[in-house]
Structure formats: structure tokens, C-alpha cells
N, C-alpha and C positions, 0 to 999 in steps of 0.2 A: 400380663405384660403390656408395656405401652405400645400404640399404634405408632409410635416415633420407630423412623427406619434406624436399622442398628448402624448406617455409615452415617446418619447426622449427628450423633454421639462423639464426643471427645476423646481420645484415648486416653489421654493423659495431660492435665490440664492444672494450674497455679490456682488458687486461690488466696489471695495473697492478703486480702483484709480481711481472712479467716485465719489466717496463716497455718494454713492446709495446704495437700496435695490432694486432689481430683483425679481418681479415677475408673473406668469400667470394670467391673471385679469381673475378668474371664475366666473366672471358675466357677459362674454361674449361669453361662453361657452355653448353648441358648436358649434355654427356659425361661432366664429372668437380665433384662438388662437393669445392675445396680453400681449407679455413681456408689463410691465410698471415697470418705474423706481421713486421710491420713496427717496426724497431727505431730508423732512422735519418732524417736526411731528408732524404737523396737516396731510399731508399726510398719513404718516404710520397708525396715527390714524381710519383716515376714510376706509383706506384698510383693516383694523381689522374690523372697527363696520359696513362698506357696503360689507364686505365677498367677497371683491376683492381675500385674501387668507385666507382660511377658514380649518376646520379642526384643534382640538385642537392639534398634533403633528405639522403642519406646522404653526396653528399661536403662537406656542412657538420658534421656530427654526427664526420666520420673527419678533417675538419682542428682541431675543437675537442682531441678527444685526443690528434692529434698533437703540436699547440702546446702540451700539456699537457705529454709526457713530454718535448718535447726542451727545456722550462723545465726538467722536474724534474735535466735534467743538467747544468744552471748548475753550478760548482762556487763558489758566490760568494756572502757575505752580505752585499753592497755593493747596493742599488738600483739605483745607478745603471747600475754593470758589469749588472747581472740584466738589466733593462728594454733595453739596448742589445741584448743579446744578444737577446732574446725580439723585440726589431722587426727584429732579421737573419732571424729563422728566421721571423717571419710574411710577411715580405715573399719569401721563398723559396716559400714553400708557396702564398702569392696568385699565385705565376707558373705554376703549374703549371695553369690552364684561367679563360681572361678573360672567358665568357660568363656561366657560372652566378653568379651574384648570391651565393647561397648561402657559396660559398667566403670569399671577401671579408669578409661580414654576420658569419658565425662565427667568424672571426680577430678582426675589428675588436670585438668583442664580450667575447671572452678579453683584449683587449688592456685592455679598458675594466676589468674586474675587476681587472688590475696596478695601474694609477691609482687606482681606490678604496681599495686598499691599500699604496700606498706607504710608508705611514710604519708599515709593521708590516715585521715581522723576514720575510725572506727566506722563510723556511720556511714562512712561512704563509699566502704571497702562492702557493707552490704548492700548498697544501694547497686553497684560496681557487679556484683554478684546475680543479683537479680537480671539486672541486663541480659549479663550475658545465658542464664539458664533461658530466657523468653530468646534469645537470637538463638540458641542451638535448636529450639523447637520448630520455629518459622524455616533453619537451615534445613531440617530434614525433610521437611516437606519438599524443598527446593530440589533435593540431593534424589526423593524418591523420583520427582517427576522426572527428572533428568536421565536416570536409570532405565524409568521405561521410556523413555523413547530412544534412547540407544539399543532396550530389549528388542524394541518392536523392528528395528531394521534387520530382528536375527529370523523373524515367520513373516509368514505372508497370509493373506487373508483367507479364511478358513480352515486353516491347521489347529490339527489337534495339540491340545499343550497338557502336560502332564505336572504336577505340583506335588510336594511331600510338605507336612507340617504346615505351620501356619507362617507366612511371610506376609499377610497383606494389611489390610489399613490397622486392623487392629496389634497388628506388629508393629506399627509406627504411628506417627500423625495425620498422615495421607497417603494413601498410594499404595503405600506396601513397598519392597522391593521386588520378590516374584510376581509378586502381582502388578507390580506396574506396570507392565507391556500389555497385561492383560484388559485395565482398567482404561488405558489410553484408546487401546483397540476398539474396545466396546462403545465408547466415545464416538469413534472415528469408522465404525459400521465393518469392522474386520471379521465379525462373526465367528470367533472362534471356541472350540470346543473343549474344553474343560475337562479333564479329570482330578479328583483330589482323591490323595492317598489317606486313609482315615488316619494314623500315625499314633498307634502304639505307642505306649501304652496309656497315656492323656487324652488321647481323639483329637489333636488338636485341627486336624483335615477336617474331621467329621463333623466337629463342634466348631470350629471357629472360619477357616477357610471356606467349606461349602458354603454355612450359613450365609456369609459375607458375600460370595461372589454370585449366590441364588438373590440376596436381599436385590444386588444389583443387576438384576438380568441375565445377567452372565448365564449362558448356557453350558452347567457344570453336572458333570456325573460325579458321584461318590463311588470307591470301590476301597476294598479292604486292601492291606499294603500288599499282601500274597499275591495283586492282581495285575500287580505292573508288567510282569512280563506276557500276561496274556494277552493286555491290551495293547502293548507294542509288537507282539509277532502277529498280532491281526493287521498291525499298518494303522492304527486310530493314532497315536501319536507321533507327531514330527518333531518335537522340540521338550525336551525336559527344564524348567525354571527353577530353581528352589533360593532360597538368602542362606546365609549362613550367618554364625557367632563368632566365627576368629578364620580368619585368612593367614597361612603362614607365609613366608618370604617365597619358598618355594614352589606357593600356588596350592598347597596342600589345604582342605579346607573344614575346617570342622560345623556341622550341623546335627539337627535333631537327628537321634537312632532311626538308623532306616535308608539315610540319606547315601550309604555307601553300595548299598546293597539296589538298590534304584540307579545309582549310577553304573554298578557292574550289570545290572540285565541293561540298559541302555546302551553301552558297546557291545555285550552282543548282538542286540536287532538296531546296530549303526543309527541310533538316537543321540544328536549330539545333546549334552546336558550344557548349561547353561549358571552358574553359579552368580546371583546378583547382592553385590556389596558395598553398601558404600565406604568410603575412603577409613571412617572411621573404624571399621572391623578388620582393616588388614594390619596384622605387625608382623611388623618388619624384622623386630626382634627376635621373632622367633622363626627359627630357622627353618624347620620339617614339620609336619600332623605330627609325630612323635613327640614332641616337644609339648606339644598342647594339655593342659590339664584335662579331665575329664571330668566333670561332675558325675555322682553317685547318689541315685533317688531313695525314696523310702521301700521296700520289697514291699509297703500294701499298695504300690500304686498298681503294679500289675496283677497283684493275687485278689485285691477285695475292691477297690475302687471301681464308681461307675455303676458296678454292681450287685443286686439287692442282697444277693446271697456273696459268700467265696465262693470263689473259681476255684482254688488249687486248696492241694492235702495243707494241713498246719502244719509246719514244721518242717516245709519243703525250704530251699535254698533258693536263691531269689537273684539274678543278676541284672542291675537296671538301671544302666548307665543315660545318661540323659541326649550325650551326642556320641556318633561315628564320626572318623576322619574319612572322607573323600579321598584320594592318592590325585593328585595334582593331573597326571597321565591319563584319568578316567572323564577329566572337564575339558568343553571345548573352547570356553572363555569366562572370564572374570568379568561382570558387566559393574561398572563401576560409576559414578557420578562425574567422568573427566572420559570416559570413553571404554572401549573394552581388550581385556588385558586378555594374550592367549602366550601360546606355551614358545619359548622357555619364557616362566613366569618370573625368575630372578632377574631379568632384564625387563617383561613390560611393568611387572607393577612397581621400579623402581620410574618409568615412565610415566608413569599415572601420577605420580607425585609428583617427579617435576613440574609437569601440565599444573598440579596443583597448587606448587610452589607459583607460578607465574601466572595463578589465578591473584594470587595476591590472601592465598589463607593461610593463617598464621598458623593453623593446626597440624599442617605438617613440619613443621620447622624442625621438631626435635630431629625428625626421621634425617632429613638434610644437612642439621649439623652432624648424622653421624657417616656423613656419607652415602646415605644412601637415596 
């Protein structure tokens, strides 16, 4: 493995006079740090649905340049032909993981930029394209730091912080979002104490988070998920962080499996939890957690994956949904990129938007014309 630390790696990176996608394959993680370049989109695809790049901020930012390059192989100066073809290939690459919000927000978004320039020459509708995939990249770094330092007014210096799944750089471009309070802290001499949940049935705690916040100093314990309630009725944790993939209107909040059950030992040993999202994972549209699709994994990820031999009888039943819904009542606030939203959630996170709307970003506009 390279003596290159695993945070001056890119997560998710254009190469655009290769006309490729760049980036860390985190399912080889952390044995082997390997760039892979994605050319096509059956490729891109399976790097979304086998969590080659994972985390809803980074796999928004790795579908923006995807839809980027495989516009830029329209061979076509026709609108209409372009445009047809551009909603074949977004509608390809939105099938590739139904939970994260993200996915979806970042196609439909590239899609909105063809429209604004429709009546301009072909060329420059992908030139137009390109732009805007390189601005959402540079915005989420902006949006994470921003996140943690709203996180960080929620601990104080020396608190134990408790983490499920993977939310940090390698979930995004920089930062992380659970992890951004934690990143800014260690910055700024907070010294705080780490726990990561290794997060069943992928390790993505164990594999990706620990790794990452050891690479950085970070003073992080590793514990199995089974352990969260013994380390909070010991008093080690003051504060639970985790990101999520889809925010409902109602505050309800879907993340990796695990994420609901971490929140209910939490109100038992009065842990407030902490849910960090940026603008882009909450819809509005959808009403309740109930409402939310759920992805459904392959049954070897828990019975054989990882490891050498099988775990389980053959021919056992297998249930292995990829996230839990949080119940909106079990968070103590939405920490958001415009500030942090707390309960009744149907009134602040339509707050966060306005804040946003009068930031002057155009990304929430649909949400505003529909009122909300």
C-alpha cells in the first residue's frame, strides 16, 4: 500500500481529458488504496450499486460527472436527439441505489442546466454541464465545513462522540458531514474521543471511518454495533453524530441499518443524537420515514462476505436492508449547511430553506415554488 495518507486521496475526482471518472474504490479499503477510472455507464453504475463510491454527498458529486461525460459522447448537434439521450443515461444511473436522495437531486439538477440551454448549440450545453458538475464538487466541501462548525457548537471540548457508518471524508469531498465537527475540533485542539460503530453488515465504521479518523489523529475507539449501549450507560459518550441519505419533511431520517437502534439506546441513556445533512438529502416531498424507499442488499453480504469461510447454514433466509428510518422524536437536531433544524421539523426545515432561498441558491427553488 502507498505511504500516501488515505485523506490526501480524492474521493471522487473528473478526469476530463481522459473522459473518465476518478475514483477511491472503498471496497478495497483499507488494505489497498486503488484510484479506478470509470469510462462507461454500465461502469459508473455498478460503482454506485457495489459502493465502489459510497456516501450520499459523494455519490451525488460521482453522478454529476458521470452524466457529464457520457453527454459529452452524444455524437449529435440536434437538441432534441442530445436531450433524449441525456434522460436515457440519467434515468440509468438513478437506478443504480433508490435510498440516497443525493443521487436523484444531482442528476435532476444536470438535467435542469440542459433546459436552461436549450436553444444554445450542443456544444456548449456540454461545456454548461461540465461547469456545473466541477461547482457541486467545490459546493460540498463548502456545505461540509459549514455543517461542522454548526456541529461543533453542539460538544464542547473533550466529549466523547459516538459515530455509526461511514459519514466522513470519504463520504464526501472533504469533511464528511458527521465527521465535520469532529475534523474541525481536532483542528482546533478539542481532543475529543471517538467511538465508531463497526456497522454491519459492510464494516463500513470499521473499514472506512476508524481508518480515516486514526489516519488523522483523531483519538477513535472501534467497538462492535452491540456496544453502543454499554458505552453510553458508562457516561463515555455525550453526543451521537451520524449523516444520513434522505431527510423527510417530517424530520424522519433514513440512514445506514443500525442507525435507529443507536438512536433508541441514546434516549435511553439521555444522548442527544445529532443527524448531519446537507440541504441536498432532505425532501420535502416526502412526507414521513414511511414513505421512504428502502434498498434491499444481496443475502452474501451478511452470510459470506468479509469472510474466509461462510458464517451461516446454506439455505438460511437472509434479511438485509441497507438503511433504517430514525423516527424524527428520537433526533435532537438536523445539523444542516444554513444552520440547525430541531423539532417540530415541518416548520424548521422549511426554515433552512428559506435561509437558503435568501442565500441566493438556486437548488432549492423547486422546493419554494411549491411552497414550502
Amino acid at each position: 500500500m502507498s505511504n500516501k495518507n488515505i485523506m490526501e486521496y480524492e474521493t471522487v475526482e473528473l478526469d476530463d481529458e481522459n473522459s473518465a471518472l476518478k475514483i477511491l474504490d472503498q471496497t478495497k479499503l483499507p488494505g489497498k488504496a486503488e484510484i479506478i477510472s470509470l469510462k462507461t455507464g454500465e461502469e459508473i453504475w455498478n460503482a454506485i450499486y457495489l459502493l465502489k463510491v459510497r456516501g450520499a454527498p459523494a455519490i451525488g458529486v460521482a453522478a454529476a460527472f458521470g452524466i457529464y461525460l457520457l453527454a459529452k459522447k452524444a455524437d449529435t448537434e440536434d437538441y432534441e436527439a442530445f436531450y433524449k439521450e441525456f434522460c436515457r443515461q440519467k434515468e440509468y444511473l438513478n437506478s443504480a441505489r433508490p435510498t440516497a436522495v443525493n443521487l436523484s437531486w444531482a442528476l435532476s439538477r444536470m438535467e435542469q442546466v440542459c433546459a436552461a440551454n436549450a436553444q444554445k448549440p450542443v456544444a456548449q450545453i456540454k461545456e454548461a454541464l461540465k461547469k456545473e458538475a466541477i461547482a457541486m464538487k467545490e459546493e460540498d466541501i463548502r456545505v461540509c465545513k459549514a455543517i461542522g462548525e454548526y456541529g461543533l457548537t453542539l460538544v464542547k471540548e473533550g466529549d466523547g462522540i459516538l459515530t455509526h457508518c461511514n459519514a466522513g471524508q470519504l463520504a464526501t469531498c472533504k469533511y464528511g458531514t458527521a465527521t465535520a465537527p469532529i475534523y474541525l475540533g481536532q483542528e482546533r485542539g478539542y481532543h475529543f474521543r471517538v467511538f465508531a460503530d463497526e456497522t454491519r453488515p459492510l464494516l463500513q465504521g470499521a473499514r472506512l471511518t476508524a481508518y480515516e479518523l486514526s489516519a488523522s489523529g483523531v483519538d477513535v475507539t472501534l467497538i462492535c454495533d452491540n456496544m453502543s449501549g454499554a458505552v453510553m450507560r458508562n457516561g463515555w459518550v455525550n453526543a451521537v453524530f451520524v449523516g444520513c441519505d434522505r431527510v423527510a419533511a417530517n424530520g424522519d431520517t433514513a440512514n445506514k441499518i443500525g442507525t435507529s437502534v443507536v438512536a433508541a439506546v441514546a434516549a435511553r441513556y439521555h444522548v442527544p443524537v445529532y443527524v448531519c445533512a446537507p440541504t441536498s438529502t432532505i425532501d420535502m416531498e416526502t412526507s414521513t420515514g414511511a414513505e421512504i424507499t428502502i434498498e434491499q442488499r444481496p443475502p452474501h453480504e451478511v452470510t459470506e462476505m468479509w469472510y474466509e469461510n461462510r458464517m451461516a447454514p446454506e439455505g438460511v433466509k437472509v434479511y438485509n436492508p441497507a438503511f433504517d428510518v430514525t423516527d424524527h422524536d428520537l433526533i435532537a437536531g438536523i445539523v444542516t449547511e444554513y444552520g440547525i433544524a430541531r423539532a417540530p421539523y415541518t416548520e424548521s426545515l422549511k426554515e433552512i430553506f428559506r435561509k437558503k432561498q435568501e442565500a441566493g441558491n438556486p437548488s432549492c427553488m423547486p422546493y419554494m415554488e411549491m411552497g414550502i
